[in-house]
Backbone as CSV, one residue per row, in Angstrom:
resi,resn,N_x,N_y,N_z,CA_x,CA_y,CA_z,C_x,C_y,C_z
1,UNK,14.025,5.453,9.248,15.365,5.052,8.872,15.416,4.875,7.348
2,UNK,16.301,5.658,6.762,16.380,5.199,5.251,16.368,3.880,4.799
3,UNK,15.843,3.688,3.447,16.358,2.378,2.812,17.788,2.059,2.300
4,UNK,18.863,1.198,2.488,19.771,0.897,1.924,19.122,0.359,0.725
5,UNK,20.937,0.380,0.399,20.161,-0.870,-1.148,20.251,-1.671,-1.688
6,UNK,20.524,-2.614,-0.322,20.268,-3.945,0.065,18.641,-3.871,0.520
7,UNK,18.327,-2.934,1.004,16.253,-2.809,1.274,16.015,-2.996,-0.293
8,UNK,16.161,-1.850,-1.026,15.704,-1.230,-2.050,15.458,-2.294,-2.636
9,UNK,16.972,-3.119,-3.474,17.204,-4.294,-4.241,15.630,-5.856,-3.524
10,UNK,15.626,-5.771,-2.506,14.783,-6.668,-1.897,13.064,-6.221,-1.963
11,UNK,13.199,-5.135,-2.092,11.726,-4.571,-2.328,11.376,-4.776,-3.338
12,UNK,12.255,-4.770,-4.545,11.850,-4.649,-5.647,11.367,-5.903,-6.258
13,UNK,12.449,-7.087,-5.582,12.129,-8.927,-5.256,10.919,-9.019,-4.968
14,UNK,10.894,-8.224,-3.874,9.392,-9.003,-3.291,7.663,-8.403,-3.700
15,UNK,8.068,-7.107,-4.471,6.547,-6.177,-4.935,6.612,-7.418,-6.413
16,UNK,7.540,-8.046,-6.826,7.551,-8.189,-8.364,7.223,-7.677,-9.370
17,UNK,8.211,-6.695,-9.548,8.457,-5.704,-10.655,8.586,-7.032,-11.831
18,UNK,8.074,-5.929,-13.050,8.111,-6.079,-13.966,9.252,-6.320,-14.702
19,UNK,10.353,-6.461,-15.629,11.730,-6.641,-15.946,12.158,-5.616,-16.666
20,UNK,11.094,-4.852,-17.121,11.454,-2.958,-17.558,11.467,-2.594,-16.146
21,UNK,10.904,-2.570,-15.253,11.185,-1.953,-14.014,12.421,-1.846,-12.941
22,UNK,12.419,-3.352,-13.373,13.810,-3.643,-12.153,15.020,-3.333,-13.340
23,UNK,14.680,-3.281,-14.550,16.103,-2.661,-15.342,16.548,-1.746,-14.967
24,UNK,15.601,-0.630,-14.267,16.076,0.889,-13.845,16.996,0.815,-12.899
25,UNK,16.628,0.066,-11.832,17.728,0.045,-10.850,18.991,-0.291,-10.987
26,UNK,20.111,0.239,-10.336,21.147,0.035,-10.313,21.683,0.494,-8.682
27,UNK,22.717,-0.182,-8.309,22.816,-0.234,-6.831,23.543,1.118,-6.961
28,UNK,22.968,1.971,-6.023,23.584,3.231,-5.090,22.491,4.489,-5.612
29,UNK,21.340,3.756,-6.251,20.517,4.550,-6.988,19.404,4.832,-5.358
30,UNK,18.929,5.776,-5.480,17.841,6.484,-4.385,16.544,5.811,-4.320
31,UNK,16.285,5.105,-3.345,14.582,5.216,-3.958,13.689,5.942,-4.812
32,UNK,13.466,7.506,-4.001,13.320,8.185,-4.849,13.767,8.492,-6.364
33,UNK,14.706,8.195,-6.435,15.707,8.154,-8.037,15.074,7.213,-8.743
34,UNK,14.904,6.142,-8.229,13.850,4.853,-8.827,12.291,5.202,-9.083
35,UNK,12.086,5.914,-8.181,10.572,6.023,-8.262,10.222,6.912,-9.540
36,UNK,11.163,7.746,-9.149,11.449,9.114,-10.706,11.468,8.373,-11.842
37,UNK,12.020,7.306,-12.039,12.429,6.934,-13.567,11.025,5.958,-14.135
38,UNK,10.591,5.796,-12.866,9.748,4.464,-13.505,8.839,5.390,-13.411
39,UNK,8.113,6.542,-12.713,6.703,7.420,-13.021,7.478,8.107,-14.926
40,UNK,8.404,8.870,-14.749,9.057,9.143,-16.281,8.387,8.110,-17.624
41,UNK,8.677,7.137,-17.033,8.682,5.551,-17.917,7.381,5.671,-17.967
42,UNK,6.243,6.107,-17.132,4.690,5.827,-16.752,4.465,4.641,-16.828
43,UNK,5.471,3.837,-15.776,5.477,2.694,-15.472,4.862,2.682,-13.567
44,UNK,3.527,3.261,-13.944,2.658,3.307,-12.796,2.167,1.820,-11.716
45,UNK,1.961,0.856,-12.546,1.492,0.011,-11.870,3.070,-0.100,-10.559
46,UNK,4.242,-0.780,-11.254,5.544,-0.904,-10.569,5.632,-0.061,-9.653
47,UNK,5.386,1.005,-10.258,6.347,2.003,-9.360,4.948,2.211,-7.694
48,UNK,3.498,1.737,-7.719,2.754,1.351,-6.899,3.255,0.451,-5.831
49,UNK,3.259,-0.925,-6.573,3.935,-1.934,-5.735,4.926,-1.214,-5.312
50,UNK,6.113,-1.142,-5.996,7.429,-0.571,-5.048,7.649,0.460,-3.908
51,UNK,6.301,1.382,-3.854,5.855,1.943,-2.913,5.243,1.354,-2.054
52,UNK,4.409,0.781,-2.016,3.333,-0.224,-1.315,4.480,-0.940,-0.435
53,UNK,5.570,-1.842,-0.901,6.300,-2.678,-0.618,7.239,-1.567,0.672
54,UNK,7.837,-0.717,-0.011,8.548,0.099,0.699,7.925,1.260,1.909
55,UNK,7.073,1.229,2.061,6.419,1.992,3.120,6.080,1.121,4.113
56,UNK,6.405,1.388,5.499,6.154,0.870,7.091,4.767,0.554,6.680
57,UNK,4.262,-0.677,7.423,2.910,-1.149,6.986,1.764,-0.196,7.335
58,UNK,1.986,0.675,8.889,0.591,1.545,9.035,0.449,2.553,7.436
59,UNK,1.693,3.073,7.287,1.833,4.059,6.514,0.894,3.814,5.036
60,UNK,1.758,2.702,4.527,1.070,2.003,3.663,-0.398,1.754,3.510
61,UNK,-0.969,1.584,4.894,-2.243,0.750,4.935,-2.926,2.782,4.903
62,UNK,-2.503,3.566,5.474,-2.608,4.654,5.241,-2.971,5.632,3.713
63,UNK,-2.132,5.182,3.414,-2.318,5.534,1.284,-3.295,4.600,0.817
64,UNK,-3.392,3.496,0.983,-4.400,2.723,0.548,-5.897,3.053,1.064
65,UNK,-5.937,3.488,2.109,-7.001,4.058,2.786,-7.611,4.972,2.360
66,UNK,-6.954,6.341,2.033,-6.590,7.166,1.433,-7.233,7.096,0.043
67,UNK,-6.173,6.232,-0.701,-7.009,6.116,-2.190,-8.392,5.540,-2.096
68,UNK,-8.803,4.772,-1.399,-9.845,4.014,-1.189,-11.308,5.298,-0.947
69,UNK,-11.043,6.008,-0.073,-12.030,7.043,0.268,-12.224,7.600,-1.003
70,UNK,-11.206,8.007,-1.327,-11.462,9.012,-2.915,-11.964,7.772,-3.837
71,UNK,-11.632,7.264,-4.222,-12.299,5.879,-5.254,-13.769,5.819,-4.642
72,UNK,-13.868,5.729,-3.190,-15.657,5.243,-2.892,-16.844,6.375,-3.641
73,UNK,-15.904,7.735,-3.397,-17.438,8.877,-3.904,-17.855,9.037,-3.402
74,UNK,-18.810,10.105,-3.248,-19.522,10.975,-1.453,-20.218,9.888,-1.282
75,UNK,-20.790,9.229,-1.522,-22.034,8.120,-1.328,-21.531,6.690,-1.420
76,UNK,-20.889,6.151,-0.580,-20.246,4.952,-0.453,-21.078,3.823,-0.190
77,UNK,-21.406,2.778,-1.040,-22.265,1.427,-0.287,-22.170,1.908,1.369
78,UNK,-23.302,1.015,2.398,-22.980,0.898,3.746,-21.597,-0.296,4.152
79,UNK,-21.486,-1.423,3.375,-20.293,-2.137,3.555,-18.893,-1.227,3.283
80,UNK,-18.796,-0.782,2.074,-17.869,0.320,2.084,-17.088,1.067,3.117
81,UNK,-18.308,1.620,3.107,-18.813,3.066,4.017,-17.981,2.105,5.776
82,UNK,-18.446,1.035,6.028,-18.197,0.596,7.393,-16.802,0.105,7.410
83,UNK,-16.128,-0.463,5.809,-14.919,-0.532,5.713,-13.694,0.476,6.288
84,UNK,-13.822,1.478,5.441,-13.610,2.784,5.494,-13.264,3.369,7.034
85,UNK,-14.329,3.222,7.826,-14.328,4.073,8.934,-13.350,2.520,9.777
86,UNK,-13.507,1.145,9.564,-12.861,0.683,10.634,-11.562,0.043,10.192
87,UNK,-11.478,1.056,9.154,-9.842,0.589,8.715,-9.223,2.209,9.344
88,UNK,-9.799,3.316,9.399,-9.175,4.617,10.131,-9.359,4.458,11.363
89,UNK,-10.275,3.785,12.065,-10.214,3.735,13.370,-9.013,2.657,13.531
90,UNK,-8.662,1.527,12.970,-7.444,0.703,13.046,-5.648,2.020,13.216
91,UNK,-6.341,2.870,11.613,-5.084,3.796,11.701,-4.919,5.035,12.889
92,UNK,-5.808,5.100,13.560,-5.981,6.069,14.475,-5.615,5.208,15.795
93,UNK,-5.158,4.260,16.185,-5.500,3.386,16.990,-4.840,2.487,16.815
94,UNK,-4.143,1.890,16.322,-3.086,0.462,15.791,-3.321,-0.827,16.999
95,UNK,-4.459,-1.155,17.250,-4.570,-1.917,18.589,-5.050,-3.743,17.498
96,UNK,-5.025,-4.044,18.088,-4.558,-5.775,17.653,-6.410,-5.712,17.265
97,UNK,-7.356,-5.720,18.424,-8.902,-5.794,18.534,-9.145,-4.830,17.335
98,UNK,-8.740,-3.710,17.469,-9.195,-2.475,15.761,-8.341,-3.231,14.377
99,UNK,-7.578,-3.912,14.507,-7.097,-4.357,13.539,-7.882,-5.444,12.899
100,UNK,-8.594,-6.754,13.782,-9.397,-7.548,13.655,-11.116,-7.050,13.081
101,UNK,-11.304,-6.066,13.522,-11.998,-5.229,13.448,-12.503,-4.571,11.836
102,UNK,-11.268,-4.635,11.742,-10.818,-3.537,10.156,-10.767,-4.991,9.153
103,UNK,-10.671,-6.075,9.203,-10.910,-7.024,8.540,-12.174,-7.894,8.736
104,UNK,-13.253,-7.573,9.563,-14.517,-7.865,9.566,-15.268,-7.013,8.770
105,UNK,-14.838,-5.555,8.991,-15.758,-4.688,8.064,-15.722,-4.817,6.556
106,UNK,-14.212,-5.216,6.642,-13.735,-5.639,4.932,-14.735,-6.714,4.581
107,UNK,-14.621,-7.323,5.345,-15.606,-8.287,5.057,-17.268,-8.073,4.107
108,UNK,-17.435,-7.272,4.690,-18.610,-6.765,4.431,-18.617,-5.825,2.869
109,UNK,-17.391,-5.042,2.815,-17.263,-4.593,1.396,-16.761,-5.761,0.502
110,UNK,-17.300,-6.040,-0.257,-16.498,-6.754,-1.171,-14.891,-6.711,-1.775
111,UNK,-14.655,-7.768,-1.186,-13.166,-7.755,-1.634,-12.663,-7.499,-2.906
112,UNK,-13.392,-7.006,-4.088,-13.053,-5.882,-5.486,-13.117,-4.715,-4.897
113,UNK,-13.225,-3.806,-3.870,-13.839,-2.874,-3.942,-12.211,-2.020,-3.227
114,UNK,-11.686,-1.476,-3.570,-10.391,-0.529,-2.503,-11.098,-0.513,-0.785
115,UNK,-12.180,-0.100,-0.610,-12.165,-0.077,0.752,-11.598,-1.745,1.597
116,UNK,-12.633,-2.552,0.881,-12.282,-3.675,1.365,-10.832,-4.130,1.073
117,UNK,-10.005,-3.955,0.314,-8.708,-4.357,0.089,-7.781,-3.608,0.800
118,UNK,-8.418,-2.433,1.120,-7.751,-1.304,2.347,-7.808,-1.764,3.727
119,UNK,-8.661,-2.721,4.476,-9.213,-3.311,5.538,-8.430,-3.975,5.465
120,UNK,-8.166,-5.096,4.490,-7.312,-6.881,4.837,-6.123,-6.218,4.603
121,UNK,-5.769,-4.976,4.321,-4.044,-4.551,4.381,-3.766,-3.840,6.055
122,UNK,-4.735,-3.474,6.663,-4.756,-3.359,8.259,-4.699,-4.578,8.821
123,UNK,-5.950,-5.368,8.601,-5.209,-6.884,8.855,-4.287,-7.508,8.801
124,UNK,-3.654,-7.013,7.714,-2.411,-8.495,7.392,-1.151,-7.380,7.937
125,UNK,-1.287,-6.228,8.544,-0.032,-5.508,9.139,0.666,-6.250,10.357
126,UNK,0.441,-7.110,10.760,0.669,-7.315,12.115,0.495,-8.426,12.938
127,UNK,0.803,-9.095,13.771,-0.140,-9.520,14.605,-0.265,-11.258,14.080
128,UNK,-1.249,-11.485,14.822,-1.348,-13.330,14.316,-2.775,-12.976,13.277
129,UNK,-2.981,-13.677,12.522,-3.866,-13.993,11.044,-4.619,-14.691,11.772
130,UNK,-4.743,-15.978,12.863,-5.369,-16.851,13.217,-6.821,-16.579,13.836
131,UNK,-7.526,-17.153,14.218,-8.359,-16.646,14.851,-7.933,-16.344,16.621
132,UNK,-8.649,-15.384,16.884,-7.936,-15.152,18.504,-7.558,-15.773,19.196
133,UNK,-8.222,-17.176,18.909,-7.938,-18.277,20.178,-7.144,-19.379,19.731
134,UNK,-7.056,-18.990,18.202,-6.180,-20.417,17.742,-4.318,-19.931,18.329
135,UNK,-3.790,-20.876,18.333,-2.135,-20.748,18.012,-2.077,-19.453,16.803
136,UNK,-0.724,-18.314,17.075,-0.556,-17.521,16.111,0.009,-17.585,15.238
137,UNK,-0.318,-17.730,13.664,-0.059,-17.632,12.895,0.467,-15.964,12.061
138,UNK,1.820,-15.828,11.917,1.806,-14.395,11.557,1.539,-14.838,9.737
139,UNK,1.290,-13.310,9.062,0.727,-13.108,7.804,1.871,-13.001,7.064
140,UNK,2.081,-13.905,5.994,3.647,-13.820,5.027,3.983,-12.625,4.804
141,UNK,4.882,-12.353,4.526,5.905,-11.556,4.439,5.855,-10.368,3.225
142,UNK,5.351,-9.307,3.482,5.143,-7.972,2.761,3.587,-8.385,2.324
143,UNK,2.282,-9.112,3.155,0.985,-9.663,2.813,0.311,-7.874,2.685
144,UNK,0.882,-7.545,3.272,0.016,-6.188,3.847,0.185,-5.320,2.528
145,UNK,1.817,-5.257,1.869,1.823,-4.752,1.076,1.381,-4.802,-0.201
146,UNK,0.745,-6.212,-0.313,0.255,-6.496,-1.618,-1.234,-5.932,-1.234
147,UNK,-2.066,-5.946,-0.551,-3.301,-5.602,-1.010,-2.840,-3.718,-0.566
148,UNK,-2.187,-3.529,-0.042,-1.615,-1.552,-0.260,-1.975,-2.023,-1.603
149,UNK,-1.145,-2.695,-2.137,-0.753,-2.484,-3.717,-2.422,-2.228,-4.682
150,UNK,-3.059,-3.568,-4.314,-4.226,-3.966,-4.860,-5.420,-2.903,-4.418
151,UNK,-5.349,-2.115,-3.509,-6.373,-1.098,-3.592,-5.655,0.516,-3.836
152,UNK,-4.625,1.008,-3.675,-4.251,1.663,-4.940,-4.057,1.450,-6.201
153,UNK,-4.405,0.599,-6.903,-4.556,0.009,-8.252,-5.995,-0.039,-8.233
154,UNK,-7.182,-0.540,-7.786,-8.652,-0.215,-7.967,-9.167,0.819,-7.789
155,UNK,-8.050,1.620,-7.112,-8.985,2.871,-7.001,-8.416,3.938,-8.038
156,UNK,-7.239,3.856,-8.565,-7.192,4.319,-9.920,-7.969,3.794,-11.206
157,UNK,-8.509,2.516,-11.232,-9.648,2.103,-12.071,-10.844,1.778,-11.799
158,UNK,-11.613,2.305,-10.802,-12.822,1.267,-10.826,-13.823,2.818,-10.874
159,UNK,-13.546,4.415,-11.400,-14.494,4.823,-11.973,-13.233,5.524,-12.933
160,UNK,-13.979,5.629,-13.929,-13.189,6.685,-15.433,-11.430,5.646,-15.121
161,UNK,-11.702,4.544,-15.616,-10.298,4.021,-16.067,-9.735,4.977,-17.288
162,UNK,-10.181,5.579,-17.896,-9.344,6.423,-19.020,-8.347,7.496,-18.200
163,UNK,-9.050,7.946,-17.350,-8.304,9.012,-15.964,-7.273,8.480,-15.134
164,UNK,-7.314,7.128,-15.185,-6.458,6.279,-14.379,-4.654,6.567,-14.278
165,UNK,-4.182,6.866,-15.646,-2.834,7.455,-15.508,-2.251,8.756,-14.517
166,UNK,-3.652,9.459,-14.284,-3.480,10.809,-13.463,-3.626,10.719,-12.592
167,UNK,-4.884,9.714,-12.252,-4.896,9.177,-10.455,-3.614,8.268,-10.088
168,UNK,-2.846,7.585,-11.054,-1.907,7.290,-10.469,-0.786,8.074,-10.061
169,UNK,-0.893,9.136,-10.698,0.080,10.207,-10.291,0.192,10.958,-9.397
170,UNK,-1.388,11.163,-8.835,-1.618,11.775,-7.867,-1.071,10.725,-6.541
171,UNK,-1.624,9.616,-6.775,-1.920,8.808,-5.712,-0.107,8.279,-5.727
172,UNK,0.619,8.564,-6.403,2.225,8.080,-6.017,2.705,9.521,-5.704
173,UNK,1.647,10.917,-6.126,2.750,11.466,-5.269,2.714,11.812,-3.703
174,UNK,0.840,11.246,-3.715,0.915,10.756,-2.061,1.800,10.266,-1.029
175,UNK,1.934,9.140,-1.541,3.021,7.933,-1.095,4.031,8.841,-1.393
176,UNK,4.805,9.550,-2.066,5.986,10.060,-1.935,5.997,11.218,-0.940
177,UNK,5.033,11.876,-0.732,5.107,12.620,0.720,5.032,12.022,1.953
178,UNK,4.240,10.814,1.982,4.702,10.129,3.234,6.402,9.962,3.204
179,UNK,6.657,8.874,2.022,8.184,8.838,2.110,8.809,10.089,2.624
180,UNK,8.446,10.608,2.048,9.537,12.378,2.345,9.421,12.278,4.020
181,UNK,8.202,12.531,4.503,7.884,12.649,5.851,8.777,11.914,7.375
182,UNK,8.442,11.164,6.279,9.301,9.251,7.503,10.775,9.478,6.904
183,UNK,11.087,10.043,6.393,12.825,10.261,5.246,13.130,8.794,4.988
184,UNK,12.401,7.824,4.248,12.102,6.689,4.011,13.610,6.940,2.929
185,UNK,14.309,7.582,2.325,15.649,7.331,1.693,15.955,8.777,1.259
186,UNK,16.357,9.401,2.263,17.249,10.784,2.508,18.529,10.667,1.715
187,UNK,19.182,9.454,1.992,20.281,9.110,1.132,20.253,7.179,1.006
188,UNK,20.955,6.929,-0.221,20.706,5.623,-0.668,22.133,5.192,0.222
189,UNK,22.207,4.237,1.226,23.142,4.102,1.988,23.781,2.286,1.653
190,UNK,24.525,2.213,1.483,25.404,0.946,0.989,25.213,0.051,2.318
191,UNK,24.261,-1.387,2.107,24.461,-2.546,3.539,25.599,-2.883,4.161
């Protein structure tokens, strides 16, 4: 379902754009139209979050995944490496147990690392935060999207940060083919 822009305007609230960022917007403007001005701007970090924020959480946890593999390098730590595989078995699978799952392995990668920040964004998609047996606690509100955010952002820096402007380019025009895919804003539609 497209974003209105009453979504749009609220996404942009809740990723916390920068105040060059949210200047771009103006209501009846496209997502995409937004996303255009702020990659233009090479206002990469924003225009991350605002993706991160705006993508369905599997999807999201999907690109982050995504960047995360390419950031690890053929030869991934074994914590990594176990991140990795039980954050795709979460995306292959969206089951509550693979989700819990995908935040134990995180566990094991260090939480600097994109894989592991790719794991606690499968975690925090869904579901109760608590432990299985406690009362459910659900995970605040766009939780999932901030570590999307936080491991597409490490994995554009954590080898050759000088390269980092191009991996972000690549890695948003990822996320913009999902968008395209899901027609995440076909047209910018008035609430």
């Amino acid at each position: 379902m497209p974003l209105t822009s009453a979504d749009i305007a609220r996404i942009i609230e809740a990723a916390g754009l920068a105040d060059e960022a949210r200047a771009k917007y103006r209501e009846g403007v496209s997502g995409r139209e937004f996303v255009n001005q702020m990659v233009s701007a090479q206002q990469y970090i924003d225009t991350v979050k605002f993706l991160a924020h705006a993508l369905p959480p599997r999807e999201g946890v999907w690109w982050a995944w995504m960047c995360a593999r390419k950031a690890s390098g053929p030869e991934p730590t074994p914590g990594v490496q176990a991140s990795l595989a039980a954050t795709e078995k979460w995306l292959s699978q969206p089951s509550d147990e693979l989700r819990r799952a995908a935040k134990d392995a995180a566990e094991q990668a260090p939480l600097e690392t994109a894989a592991g920040v790719a794991g606690f964004a499968a975690f925090m998609s869904g579901g109760s935060i608590a432990p299985p047996t406690a009362p459910e606690v659900p995970a605040p509100p766009f939780q999932s999207a901030k570590f999307v955010a936080g491991a597409v952002m490490i994995s554009a820096v954590v080898t050759q940060p000088e390269k980092a402007p191009e991996k972000y380019r690549t890695y948003i025009d990822q996320a913009m083919d999902v968008a395209n895919r899901i027609q995440l804003w076909e047209k910018a539609k008035e609430a």
